[in-house]
C-alpha positions in Angstrom: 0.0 0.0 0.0 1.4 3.1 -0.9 1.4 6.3 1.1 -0.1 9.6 -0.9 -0.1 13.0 0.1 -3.3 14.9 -0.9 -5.1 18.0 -0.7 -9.1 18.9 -2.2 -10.4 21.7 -3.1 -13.7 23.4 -4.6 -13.9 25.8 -7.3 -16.7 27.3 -7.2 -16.3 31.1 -7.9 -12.6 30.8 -7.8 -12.3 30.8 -4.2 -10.3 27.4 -4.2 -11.5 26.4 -1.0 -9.9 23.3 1.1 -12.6 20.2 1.3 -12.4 18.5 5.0 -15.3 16.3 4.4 -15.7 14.3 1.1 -19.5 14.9 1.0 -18.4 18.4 0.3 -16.8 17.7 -2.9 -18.3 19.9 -5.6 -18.7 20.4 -9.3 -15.3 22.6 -10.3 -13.2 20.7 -7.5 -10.0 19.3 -7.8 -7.6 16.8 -6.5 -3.6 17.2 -5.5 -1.4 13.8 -5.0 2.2 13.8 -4.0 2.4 10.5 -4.5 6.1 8.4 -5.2 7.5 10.7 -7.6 4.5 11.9 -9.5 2.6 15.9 -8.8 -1.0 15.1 -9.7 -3.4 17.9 -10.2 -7.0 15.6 -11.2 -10.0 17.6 -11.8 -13.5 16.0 -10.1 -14.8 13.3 -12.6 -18.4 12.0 -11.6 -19.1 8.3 -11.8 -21.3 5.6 -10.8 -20.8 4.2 -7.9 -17.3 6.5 -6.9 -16.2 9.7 -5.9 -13.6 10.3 -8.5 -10.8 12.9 -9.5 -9.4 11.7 -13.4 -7.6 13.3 -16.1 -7.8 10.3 -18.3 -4.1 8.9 -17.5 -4.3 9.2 -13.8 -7.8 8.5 -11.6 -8.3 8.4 -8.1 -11.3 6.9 -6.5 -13.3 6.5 -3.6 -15.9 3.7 -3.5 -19.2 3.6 -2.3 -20.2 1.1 0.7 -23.2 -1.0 0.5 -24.9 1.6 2.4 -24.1 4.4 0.2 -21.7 5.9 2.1 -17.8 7.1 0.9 -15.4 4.8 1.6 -12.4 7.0 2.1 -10.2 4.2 3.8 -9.6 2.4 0.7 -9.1 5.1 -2.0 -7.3 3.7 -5.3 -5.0 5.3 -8.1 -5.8 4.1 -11.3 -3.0 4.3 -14.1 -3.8 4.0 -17.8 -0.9 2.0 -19.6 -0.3 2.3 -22.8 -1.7 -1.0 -23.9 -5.0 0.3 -22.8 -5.1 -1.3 -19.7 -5.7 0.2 -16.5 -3.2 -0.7 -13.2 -4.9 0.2 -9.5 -2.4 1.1 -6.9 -3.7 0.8 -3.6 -3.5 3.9 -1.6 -3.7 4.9 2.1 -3.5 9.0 2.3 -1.8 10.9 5.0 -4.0 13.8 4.5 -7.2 15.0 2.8 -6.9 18.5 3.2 
């Protein structure tokens, strides 16, 4: 499991403001990840069933439970190879703000 560094913020209006709670994660926000020796900046990417930050190469998730609920314990970084295939790296972040 590899450690990431992390910070989320809004947009909304420009005011760039820092997201403590994941249920506050807006349209507009954004994702930082220090993460090995990779500076992500990943825009907020609405899915199905995850709360997810993507830029098309890199994208960061946070599942769902069965109850609906944000499982920020278990976030995963998904890579895009070249071949078309995607590799998860299993994440544990130090920080979400």
């Amino acid at each position: 499991m590899n450690d990431v560094n992390l910070t989320i913020r809004n947009n909304i209006n420009g005011d760039f403001s820092l997201i403590e709670d994941l249920k506050e994660v807006k349209p507009g926000a954004f994702i930082n990840l220090n993460w090995k020796n990779e500076n992500l900046m990943l825009p907020f990417s609405p899915r199905k069933g995850s709360l997810s930050f993507s830029d098309k190469k890199w994208d960061w998730r946070y599942n769902y439970d069965n109850k609906e609920k944000i499982n920020d314990s278990e976030p995963v970084l998904y890579e895009l190879l070249q071949s078309g295939e995607y590799k998860a790296h299993k994440c544990k972040s130090k920080n979400i703000s």
